[in-house]
Every structure is written in structure tokens, then in C-alpha cells.
C-alpha positions as CSV (number, residue, x, y, z in Angstrom):
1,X,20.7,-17.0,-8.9
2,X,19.5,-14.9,-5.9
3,X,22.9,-13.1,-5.6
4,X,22.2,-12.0,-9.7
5,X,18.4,-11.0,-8.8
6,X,20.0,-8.7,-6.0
7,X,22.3,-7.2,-8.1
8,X,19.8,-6.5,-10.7
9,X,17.5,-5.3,-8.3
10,X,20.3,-3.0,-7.2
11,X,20.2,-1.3,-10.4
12,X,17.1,-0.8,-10.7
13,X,16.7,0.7,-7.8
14,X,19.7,3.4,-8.7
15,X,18.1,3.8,-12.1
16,X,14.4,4.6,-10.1
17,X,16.1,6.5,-8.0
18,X,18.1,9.0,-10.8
19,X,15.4,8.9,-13.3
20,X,12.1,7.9,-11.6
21,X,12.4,10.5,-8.8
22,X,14.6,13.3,-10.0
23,X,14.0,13.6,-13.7
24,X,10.9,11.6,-13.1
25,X,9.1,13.9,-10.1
26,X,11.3,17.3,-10.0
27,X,11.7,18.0,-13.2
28,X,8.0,18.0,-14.9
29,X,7.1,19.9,-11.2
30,X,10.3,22.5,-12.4
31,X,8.8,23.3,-16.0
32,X,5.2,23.2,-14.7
33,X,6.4,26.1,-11.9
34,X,9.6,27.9,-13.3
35,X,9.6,30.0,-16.1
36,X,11.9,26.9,-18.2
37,X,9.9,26.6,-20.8
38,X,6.6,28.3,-23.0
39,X,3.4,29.0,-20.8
40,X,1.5,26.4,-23.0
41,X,4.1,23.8,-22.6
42,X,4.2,23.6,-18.8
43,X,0.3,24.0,-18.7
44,X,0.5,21.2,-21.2
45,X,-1.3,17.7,-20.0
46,X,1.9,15.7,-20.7
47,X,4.1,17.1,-17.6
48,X,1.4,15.5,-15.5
49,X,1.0,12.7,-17.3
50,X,4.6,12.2,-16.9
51,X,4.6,12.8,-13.1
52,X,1.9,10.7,-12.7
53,X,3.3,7.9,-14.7
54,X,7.0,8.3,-12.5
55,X,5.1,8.3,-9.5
56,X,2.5,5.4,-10.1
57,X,4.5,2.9,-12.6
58,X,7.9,3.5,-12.0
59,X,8.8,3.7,-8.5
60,X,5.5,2.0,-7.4
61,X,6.5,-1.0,-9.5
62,X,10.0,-0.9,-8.2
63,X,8.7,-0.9,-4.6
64,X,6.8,-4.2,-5.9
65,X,9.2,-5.7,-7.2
66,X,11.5,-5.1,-3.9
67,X,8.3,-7.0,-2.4
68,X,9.3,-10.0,-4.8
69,X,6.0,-9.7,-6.5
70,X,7.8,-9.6,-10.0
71,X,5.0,-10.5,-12.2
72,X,2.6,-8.0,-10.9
73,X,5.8,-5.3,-10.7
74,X,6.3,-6.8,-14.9
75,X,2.7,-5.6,-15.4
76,X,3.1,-2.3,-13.9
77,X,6.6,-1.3,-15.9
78,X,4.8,-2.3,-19.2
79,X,1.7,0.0,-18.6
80,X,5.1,2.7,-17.6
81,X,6.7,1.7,-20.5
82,X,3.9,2.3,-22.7
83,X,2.8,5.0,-21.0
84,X,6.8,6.5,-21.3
85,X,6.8,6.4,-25.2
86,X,3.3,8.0,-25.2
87,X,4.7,10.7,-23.4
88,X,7.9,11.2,-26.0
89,X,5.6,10.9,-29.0
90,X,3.5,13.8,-27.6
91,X,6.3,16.0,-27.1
92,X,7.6,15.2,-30.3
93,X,4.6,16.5,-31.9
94,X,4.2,19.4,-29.7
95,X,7.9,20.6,-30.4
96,X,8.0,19.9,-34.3
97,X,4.1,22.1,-34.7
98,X,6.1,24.8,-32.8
99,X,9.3,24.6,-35.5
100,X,11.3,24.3,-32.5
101,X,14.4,22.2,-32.9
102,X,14.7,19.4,-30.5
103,X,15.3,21.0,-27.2
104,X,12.2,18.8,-25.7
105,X,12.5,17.9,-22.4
106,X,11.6,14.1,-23.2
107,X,14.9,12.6,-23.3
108,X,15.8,12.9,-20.0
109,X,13.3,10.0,-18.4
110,X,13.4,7.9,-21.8
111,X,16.5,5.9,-20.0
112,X,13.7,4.5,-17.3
113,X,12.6,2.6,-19.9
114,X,15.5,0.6,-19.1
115,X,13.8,-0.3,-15.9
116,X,11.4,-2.5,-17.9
117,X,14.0,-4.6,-19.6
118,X,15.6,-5.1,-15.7
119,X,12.0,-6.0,-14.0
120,X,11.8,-8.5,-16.9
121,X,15.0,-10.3,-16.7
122,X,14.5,-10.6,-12.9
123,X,11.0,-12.0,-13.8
124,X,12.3,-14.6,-16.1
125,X,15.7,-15.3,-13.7
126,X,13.0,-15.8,-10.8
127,X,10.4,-17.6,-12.2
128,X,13.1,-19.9,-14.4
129,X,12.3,-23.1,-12.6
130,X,8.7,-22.9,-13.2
131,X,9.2,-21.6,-16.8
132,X,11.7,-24.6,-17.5
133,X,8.6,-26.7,-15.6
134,X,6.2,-25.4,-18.3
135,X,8.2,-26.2,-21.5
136,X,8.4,-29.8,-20.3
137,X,5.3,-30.9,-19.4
138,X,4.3,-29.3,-22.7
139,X,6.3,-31.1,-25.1
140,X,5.3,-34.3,-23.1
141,X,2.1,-33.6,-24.0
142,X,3.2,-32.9,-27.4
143,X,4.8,-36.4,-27.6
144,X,2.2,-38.2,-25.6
145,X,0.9,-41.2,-27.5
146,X,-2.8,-40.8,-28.7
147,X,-4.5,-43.5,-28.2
148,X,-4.7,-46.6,-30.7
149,X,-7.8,-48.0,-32.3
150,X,-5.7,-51.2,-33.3
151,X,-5.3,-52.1,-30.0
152,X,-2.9,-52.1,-27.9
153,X,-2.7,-50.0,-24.1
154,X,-6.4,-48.7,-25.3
155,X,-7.9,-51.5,-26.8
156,X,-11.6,-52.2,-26.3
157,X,-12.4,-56.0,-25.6
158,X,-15.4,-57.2,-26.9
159,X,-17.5,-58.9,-24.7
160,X,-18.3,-62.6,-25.7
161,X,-22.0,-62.9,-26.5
162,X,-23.8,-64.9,-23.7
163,X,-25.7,-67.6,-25.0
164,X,-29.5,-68.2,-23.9
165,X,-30.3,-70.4,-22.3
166,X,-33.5,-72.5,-23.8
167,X,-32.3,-72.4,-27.2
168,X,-29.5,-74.5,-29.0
């Protein structure tokens, strides 16, 4: 299983690397500086929302999850993922009020959402011995025998009552 876990994390790294850094970091810092796009587009809060959200979810988490510290790296890719169709509904809106057709820049990070789906198959791949650990001893508790009033592994004994001594 290690040998798959490198692998994945191999393309997730390539994947960070293409989208998270350049489509992730150049681009929103090319349409905030060059003259790409309308003046209120690159002023617009989303290209730093989306640079921001590159920097700190995306390659942060896949720096985490080099660590091995998938869960937390999990957490951090959701929050990006979230974040990442946030982002896409925004400019959606802000191209459709404009009437222009889609030419939005948006598309070209959506793909890092496929970072997500990688972090959490090497989450599940790593942590599958544990996982498998948890479904057991939960259906043995499932099946576990309550415990019987009839008797049985449970059963009460009454003590005898102790007779007094004086009185026949």
C-alpha cells in the first residue's frame, strides 16, 4: 500500500504544482497587474481570494500531507475545495451581470479540486487498518448480547434469608 500512497502523492504533487502554483499564484497576480482583463475585475476581491486560497489550502495542505499528516492535510483541501467553488460561483455571477459570454478566468484552477479527491483516497488507503478496526468493533458491539433478566451469565442470586436466632 505505501508504494500506491507514493504514487498518489506523486500526482498530487504535479497537480499542485501545475495548478496550485502557476494558475493558482501567477495567474490571479497577471490579471490583478496586466491590463488582461476590466479594471473592476482585477480590483475585484475574488483574485485574492483565489491567491490566498492556492497559497494557504492548496499547496500548504499538500506540504501536510508530504508530512503524512493526512487527516489534518483532508481538512485543509475541503476548506480549499469549498473555498474553490466559492470562487467559480462568484465569477459566474460577475461575468453573466456584465452579459459577457463565458471567457471567465475560473476554469483554469477548477481541476485542483481534483487534489481533494487525491488527499482523500490517500486518507482512507492510510488510515485503512484503523478504519477496518472501527467497523468491527462496532458491529461487535452491535451483536453483543444484552444482558438477560432470566438468568443466565447475568443472573442475580438471591441471597437465602438468614434465620434469627431466638426464634423458631
Amino acid at each position: 500500500m505505501k508504494i500506491v500512497i507514493n504514487i498518489l502523492k506523486a500526482v498530487e504533487l504535479i497537480i499542485t504544482s501545475i495548478w496550485g502554483i502557476i494558475f493558482g499564484i501567477l495567474t490571479p497576480i497577471a490579471l490583478m497587474g496586466g491590463g488582461l482583463v476590466d479594471e473592476t475585475i482585477a480590483n475585484h476581491f475574488v483574485l485574492k481570494l483565489w491567491l490566498i486560497n492556492s497559497v494557504v489550502f492548496y499547496i500548504t495542505g499538500t506540504v501536510i500531507v508530504m508530512l503524512k499528516h493526512y487527516k489534518i492535510a483532508l481538512c485543509f483541501h475541503t476548506v480549499g475545495m469549498i473555498i474553490s467553488i466559492v470562487i467559480y460561483g462568484i465569477f459566474r455571477g460577475i461575468y453573466s451581470e456584465r452579459g459577457i459570454a463565458e471567457q471567465s478566468p475560473a476554469q483554469l484552477y477548477m481541476p485542483i479540486i481534483f487534489v481533494f479527491f487525491l488527499t482523500l483516497a490517500i486518507a482512507i488507503i492510510a488510515n485503512r487498518d484503523k478504519i477496518k478496526e472501527h467497523l468491527n468493533s462496532s458491529r461487535e458491539k452491535k451483536y453483543e448480547a444484552a444482558p438477560s433478566v432470566l438468568g443466565g451469565e447475568y443472573s442475580m442470586e438471591i441471597p437465602e434469608k438468614k434465620k434469627r436466632k431466638g426464634k423458631k
